[in-house]
DSSP file (Angstrom, degrees, kcal/mol; ACC not computed):
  #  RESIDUE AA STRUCTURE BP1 BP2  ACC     N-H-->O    O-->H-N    N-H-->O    O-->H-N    TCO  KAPPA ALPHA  PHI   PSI    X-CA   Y-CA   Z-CA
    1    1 A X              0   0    0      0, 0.0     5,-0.1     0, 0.0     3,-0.1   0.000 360.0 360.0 360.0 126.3   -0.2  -26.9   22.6
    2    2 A X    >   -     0   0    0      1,-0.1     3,-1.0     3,-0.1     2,-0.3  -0.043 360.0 -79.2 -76.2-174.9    3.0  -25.3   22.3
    3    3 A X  T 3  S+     0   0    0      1,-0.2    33,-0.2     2,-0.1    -1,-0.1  -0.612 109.3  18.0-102.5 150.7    2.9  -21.5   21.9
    4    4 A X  T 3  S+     0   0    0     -2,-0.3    -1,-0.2    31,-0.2    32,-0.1  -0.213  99.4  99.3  87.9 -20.9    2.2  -19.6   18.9
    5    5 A X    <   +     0   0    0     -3,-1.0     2,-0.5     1,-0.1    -3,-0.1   0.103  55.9  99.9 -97.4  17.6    0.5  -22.8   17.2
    6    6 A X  S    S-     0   0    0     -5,-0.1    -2,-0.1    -4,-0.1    -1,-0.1  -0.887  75.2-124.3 -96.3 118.3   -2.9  -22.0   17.8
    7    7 A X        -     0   0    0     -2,-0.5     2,-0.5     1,-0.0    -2,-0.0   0.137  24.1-166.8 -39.8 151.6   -5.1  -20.6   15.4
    8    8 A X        -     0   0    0      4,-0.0     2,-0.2     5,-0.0    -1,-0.0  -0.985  15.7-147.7-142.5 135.9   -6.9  -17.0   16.6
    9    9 A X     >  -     0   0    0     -2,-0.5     4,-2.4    50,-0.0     3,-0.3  -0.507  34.0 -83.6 -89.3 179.1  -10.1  -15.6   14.4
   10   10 A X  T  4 S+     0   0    0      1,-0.3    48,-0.1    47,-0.3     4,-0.1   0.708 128.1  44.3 -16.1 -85.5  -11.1  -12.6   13.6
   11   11 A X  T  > S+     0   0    0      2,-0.2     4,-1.3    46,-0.1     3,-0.4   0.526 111.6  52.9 -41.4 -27.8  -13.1  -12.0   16.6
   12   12 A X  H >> S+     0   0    0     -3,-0.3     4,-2.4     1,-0.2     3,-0.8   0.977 111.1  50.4 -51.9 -60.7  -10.2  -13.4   19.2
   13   13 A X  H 3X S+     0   0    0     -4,-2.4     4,-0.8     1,-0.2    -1,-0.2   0.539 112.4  51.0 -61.5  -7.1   -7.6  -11.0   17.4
   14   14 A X  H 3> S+     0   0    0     -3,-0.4     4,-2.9     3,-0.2    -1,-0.2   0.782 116.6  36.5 -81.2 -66.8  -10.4   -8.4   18.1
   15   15 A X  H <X S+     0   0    0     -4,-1.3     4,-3.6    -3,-0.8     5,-0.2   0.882 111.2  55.9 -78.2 -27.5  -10.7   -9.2   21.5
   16   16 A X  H  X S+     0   0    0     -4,-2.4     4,-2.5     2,-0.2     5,-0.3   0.993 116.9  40.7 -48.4 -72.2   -7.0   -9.9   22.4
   17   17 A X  H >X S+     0   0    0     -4,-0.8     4,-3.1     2,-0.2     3,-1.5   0.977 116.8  45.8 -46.5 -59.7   -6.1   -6.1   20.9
   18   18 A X  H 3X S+     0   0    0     -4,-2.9     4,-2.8     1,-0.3     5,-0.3   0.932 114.9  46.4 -73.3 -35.1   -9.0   -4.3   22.4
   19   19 A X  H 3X S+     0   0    0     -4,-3.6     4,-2.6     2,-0.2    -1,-0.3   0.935 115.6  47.8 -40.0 -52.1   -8.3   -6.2   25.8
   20   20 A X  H <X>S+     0   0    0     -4,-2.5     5,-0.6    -3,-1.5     4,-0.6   0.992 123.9  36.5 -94.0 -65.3   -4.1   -5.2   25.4
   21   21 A X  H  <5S+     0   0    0     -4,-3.1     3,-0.4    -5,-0.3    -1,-0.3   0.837 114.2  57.0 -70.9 -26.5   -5.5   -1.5   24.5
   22   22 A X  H  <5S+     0   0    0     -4,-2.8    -1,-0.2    -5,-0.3    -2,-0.2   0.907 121.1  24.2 -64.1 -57.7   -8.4   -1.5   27.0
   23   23 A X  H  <5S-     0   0    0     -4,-2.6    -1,-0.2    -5,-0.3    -2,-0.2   0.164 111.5-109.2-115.0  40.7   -6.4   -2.2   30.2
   24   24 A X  T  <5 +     0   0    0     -4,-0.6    -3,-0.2    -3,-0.4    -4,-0.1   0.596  56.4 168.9  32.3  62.6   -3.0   -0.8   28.9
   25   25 A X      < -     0   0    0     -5,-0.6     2,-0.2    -6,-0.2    -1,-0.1  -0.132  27.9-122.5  20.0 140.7   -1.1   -4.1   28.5
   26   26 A X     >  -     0   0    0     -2,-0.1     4,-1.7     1,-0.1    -1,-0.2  -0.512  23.3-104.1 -79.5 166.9    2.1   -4.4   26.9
   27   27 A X  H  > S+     0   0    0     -2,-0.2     4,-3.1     2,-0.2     5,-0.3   0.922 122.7  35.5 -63.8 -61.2    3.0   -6.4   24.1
   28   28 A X  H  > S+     0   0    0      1,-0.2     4,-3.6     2,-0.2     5,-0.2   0.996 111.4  59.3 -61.3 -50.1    4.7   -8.8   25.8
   29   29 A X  H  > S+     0   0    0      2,-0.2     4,-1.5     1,-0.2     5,-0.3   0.920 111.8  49.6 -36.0 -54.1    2.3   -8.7   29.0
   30   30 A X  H >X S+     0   0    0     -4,-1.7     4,-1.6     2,-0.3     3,-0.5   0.860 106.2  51.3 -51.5 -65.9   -0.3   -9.7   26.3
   31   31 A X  H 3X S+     0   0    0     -4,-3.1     4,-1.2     1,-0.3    -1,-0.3   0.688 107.0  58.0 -78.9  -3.4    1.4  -12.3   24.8
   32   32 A X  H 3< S+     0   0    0     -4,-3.6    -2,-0.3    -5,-0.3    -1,-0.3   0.830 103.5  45.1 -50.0 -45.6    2.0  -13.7   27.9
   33   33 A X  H << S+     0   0    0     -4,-1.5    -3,-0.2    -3,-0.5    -2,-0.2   0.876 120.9  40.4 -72.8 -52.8   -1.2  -14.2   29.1
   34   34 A X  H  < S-     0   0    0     -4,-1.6    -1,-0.2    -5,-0.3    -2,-0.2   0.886 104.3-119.2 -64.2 -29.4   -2.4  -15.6   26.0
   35   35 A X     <  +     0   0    0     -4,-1.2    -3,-0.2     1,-0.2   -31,-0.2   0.460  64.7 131.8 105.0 -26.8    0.4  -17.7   25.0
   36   36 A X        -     0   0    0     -5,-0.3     2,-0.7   -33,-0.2    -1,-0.2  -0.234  65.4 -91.5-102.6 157.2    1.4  -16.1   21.7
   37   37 A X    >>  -     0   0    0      1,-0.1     3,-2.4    -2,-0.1     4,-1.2  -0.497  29.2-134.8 -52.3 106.1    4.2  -14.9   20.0
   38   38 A X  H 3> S+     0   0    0     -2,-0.7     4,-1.0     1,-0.3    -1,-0.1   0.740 107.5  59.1 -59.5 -18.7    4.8  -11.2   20.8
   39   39 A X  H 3> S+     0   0    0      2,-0.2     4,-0.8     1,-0.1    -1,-0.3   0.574 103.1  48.5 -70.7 -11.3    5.4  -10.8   17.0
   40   40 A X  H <>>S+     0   0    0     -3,-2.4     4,-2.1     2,-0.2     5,-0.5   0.903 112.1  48.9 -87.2 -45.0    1.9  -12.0   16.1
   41   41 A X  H  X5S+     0   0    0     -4,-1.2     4,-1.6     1,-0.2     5,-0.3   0.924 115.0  50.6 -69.1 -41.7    0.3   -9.3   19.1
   42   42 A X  H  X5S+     0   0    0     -4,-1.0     4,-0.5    -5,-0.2    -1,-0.2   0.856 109.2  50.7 -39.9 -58.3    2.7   -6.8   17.1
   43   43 A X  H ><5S+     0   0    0     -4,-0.8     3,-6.7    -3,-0.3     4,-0.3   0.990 113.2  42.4 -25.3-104.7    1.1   -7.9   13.8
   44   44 A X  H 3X5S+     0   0    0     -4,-2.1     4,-1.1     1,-0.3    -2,-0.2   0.731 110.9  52.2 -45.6 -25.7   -2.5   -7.5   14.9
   45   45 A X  H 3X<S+     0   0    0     -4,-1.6     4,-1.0    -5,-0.5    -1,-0.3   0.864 107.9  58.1 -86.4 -18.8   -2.1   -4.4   16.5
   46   46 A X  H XX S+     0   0    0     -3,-6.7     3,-1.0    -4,-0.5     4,-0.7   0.980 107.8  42.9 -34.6 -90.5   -0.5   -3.4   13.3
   47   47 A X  H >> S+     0   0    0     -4,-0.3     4,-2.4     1,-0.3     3,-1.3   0.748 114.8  55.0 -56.2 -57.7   -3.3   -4.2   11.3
   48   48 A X  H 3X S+     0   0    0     -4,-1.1     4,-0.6     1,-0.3    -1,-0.3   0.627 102.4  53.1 -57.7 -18.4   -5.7   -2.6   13.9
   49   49 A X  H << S+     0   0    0     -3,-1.0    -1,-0.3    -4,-1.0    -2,-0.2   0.709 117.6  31.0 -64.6 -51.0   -4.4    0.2   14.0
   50   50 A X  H << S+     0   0    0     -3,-1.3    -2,-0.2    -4,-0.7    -3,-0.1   0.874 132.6  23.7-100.8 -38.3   -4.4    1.0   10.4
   51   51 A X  H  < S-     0   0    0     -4,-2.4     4,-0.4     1,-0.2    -3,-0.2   0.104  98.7-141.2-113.1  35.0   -7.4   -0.8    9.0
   52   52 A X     <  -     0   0    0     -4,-0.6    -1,-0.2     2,-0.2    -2,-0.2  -0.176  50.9 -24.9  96.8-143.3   -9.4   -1.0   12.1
   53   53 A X  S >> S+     0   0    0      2,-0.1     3,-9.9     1,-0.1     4,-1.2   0.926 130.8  61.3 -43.5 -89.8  -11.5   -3.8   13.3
   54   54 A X  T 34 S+     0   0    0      1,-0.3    -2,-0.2     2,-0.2     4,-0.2   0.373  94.1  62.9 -58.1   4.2  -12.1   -5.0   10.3
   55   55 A X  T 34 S+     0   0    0     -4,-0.4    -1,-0.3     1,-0.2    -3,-0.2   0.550 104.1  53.7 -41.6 -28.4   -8.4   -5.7    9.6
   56   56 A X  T <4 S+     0   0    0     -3,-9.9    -2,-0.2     1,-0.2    -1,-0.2   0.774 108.2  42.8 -94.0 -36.7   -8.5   -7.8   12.1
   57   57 A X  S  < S+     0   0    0     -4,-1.2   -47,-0.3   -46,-0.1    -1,-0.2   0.668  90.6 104.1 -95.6  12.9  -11.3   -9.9   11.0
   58   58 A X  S    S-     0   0    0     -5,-0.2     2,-0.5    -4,-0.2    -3,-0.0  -0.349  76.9-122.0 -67.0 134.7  -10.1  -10.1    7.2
   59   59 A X        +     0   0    0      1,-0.1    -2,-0.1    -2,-0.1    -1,-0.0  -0.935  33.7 176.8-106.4 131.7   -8.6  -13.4    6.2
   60   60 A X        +     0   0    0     -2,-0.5    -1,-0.1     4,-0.0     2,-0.1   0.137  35.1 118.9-124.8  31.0   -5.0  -12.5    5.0
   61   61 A X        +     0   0    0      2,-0.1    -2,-0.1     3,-0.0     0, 0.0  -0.113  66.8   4.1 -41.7 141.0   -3.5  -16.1    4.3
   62   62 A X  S    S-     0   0    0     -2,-0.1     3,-0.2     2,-0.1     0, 0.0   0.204 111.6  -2.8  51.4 172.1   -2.4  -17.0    0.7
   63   63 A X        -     0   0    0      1,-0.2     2,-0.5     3,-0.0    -2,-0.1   0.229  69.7-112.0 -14.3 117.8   -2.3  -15.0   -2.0
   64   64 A X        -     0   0    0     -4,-0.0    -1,-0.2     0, 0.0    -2,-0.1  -0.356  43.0-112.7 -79.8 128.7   -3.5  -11.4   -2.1
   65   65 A X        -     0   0    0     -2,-0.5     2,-0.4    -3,-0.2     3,-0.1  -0.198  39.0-111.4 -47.6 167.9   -6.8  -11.3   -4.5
   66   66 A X        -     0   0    0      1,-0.2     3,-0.1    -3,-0.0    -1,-0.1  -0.937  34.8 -89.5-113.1 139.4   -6.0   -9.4   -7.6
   67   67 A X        -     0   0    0     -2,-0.4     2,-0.4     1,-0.1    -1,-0.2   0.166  44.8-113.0 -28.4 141.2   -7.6   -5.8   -8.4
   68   68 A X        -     0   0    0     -3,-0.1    -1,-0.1     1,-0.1     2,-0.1  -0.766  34.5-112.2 -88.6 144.7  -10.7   -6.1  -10.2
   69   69 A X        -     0   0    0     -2,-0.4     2,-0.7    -3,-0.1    -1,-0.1  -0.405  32.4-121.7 -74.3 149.1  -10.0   -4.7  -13.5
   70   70 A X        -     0   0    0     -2,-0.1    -1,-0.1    -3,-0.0     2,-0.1  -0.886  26.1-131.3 -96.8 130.0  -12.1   -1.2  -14.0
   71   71 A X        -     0   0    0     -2,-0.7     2,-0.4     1,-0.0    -3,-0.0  -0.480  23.2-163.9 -53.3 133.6  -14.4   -1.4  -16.9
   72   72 A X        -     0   0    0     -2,-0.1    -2,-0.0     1,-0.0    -1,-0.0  -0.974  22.7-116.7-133.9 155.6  -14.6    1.6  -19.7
   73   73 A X     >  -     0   0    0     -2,-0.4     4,-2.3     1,-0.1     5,-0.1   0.070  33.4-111.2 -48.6 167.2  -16.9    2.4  -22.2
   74   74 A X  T  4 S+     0   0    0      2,-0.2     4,-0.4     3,-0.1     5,-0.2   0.804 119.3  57.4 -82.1 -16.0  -15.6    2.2  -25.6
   75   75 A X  T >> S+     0   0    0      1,-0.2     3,-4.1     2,-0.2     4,-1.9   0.982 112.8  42.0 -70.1 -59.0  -15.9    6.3  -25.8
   76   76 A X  H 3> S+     0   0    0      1,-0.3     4,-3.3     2,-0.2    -1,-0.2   0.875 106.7  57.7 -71.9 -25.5  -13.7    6.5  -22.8
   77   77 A X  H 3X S+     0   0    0     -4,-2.3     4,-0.6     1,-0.2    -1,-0.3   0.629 115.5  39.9 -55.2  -8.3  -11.2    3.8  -23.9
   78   78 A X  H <> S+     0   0    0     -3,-4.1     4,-3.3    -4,-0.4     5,-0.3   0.848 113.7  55.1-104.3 -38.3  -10.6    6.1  -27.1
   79   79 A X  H  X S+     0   0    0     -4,-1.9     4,-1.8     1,-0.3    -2,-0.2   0.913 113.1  42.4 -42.5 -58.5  -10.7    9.3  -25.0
   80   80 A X  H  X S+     0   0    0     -4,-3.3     4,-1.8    -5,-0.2    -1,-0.3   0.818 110.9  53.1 -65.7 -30.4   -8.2    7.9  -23.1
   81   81 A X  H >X S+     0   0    0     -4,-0.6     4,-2.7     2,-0.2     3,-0.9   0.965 112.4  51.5 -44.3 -60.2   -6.1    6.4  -26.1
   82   82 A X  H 3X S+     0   0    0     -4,-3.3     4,-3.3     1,-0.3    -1,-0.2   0.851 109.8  44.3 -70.3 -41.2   -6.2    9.8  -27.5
   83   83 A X  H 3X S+     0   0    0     -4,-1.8     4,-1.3    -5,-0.3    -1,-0.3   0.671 108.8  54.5 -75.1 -14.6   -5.0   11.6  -24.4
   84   84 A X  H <X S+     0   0    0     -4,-1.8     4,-1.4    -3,-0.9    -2,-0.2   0.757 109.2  52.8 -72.6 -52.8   -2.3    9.3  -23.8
   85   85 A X  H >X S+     0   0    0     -4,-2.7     3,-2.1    -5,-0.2     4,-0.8   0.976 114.1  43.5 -57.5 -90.1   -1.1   10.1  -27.7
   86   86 A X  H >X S+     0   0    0     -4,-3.3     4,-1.5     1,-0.3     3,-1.1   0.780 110.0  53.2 -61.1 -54.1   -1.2   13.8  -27.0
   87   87 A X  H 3X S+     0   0    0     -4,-1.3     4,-1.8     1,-0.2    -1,-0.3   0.794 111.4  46.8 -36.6 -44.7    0.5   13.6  -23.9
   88   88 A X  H << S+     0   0    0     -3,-2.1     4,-0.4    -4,-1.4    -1,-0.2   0.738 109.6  50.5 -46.4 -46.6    3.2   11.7  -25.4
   89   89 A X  H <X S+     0   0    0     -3,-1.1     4,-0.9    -4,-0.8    -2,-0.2   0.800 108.9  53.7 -42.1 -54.8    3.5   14.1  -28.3
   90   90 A X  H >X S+     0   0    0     -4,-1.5     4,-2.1     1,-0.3     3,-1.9   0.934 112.7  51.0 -83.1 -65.3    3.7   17.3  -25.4
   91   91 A X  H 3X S+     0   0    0     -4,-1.8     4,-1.7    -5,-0.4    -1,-0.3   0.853 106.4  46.6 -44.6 -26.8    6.6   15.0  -24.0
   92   92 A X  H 3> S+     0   0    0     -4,-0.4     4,-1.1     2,-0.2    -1,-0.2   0.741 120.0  45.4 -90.4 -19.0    8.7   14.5  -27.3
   93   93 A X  H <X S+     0   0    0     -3,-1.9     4,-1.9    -4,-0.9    -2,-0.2   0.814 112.0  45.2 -67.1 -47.4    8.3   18.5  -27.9
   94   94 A X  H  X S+     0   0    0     -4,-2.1     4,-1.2     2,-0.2    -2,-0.2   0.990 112.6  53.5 -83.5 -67.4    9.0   19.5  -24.7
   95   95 A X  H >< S+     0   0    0     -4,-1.7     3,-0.6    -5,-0.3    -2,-0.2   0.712 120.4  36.9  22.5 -80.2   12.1   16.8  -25.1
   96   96 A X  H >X S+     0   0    0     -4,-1.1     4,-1.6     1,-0.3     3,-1.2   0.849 110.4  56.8 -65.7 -53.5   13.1   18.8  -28.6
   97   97 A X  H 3< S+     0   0    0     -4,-1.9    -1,-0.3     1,-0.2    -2,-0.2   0.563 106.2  46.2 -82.7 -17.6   12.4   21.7  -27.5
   98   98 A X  T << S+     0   0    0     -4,-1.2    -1,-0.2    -3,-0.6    -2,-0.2   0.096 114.9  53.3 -84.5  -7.8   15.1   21.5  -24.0
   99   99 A X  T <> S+     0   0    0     -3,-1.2     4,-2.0     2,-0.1    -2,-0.2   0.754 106.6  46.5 -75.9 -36.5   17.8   20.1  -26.5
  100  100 A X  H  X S+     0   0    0     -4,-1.6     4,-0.9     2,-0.2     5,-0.2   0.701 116.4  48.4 -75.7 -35.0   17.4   22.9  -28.9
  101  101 A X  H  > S+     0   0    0     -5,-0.3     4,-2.7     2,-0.2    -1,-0.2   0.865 117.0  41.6 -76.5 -37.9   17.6   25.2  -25.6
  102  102 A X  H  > S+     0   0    0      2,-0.2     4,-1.0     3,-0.2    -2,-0.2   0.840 113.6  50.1 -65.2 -44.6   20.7   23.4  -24.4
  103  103 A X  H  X S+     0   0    0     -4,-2.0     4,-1.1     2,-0.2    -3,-0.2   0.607 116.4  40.8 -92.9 -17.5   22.3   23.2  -27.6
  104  104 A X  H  X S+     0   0    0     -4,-0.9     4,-1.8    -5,-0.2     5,-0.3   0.845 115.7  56.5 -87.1 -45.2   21.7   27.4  -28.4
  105  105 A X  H  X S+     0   0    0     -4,-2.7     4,-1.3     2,-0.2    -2,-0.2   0.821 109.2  38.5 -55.6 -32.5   22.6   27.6  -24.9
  106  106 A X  H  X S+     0   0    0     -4,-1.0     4,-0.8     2,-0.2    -1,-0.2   0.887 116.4  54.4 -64.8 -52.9   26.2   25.7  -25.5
  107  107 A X  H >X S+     0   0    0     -4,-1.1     3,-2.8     2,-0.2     4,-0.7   0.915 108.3  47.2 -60.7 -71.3   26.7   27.5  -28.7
  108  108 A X  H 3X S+     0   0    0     -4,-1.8     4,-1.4     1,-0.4    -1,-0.2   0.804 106.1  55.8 -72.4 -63.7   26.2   30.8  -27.0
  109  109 A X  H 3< S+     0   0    0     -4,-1.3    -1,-0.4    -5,-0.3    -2,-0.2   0.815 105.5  61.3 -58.2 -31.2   28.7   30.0  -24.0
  110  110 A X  H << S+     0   0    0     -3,-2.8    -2,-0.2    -4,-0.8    -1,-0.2   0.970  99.4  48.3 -48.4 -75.4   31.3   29.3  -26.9
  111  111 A X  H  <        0   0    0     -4,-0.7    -1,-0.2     1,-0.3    -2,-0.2   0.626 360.0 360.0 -31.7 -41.4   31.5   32.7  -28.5
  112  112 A X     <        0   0    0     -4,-1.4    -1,-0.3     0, 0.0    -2,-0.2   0.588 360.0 360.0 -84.1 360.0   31.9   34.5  -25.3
């Protein structure tokens, strides 16, 4: 089988890393003995590295699932509505209220 074109699970990519990290292996050393692509050992030590194990044993093919939507209550959906409106409000004041500053300020710089 030529090299890179074998599939590796979970557990392989598991053992492969913790083997590479175990007996201080390089990347290349590593994929050498195995066969692989030193960009795949790169990969997976990537991923182990930041999300652990169980990065490794995570199927990350196709599409990335989509966020589960978070549920709220209808009180918080208005809560939030409402705070979203005032916040908005604060912003078009504060807006108004740093032209008016700008524009006394301009005025002010004239006269002198």
């Amino acid at each position: 089988m030529p090299k890179g074109q074998h599939k590796y699970y979970g557990e392989q990519r598991v053992e492969i890393i913790e083997r590479m990290h175990k007996e201080h292996l390089g990347i290349m050393e590593t994929a050498e003995l195995y066969g692989i692509y030193h960009k795949r050992i790169c990969d997976w030590e990537r991923i182990y590295l930041q999300d652990g194990r169980e990065g490794l044993l995570m199927e990350r093919r196709g599409h990335p699932k989509t966020p589960q939507k978070v549920g709220f209550s209808p009180e918080q959906e208005n809560d939030l509505l409402a705070e979203v409106q005032q916040l908005r409000m604060e912003n078009e004041y504060l807006k108004k209220l740093n032209a008016l500053v700008l524009k006394e300020e301009q005025q002010n710089r004239k006269r002198k």
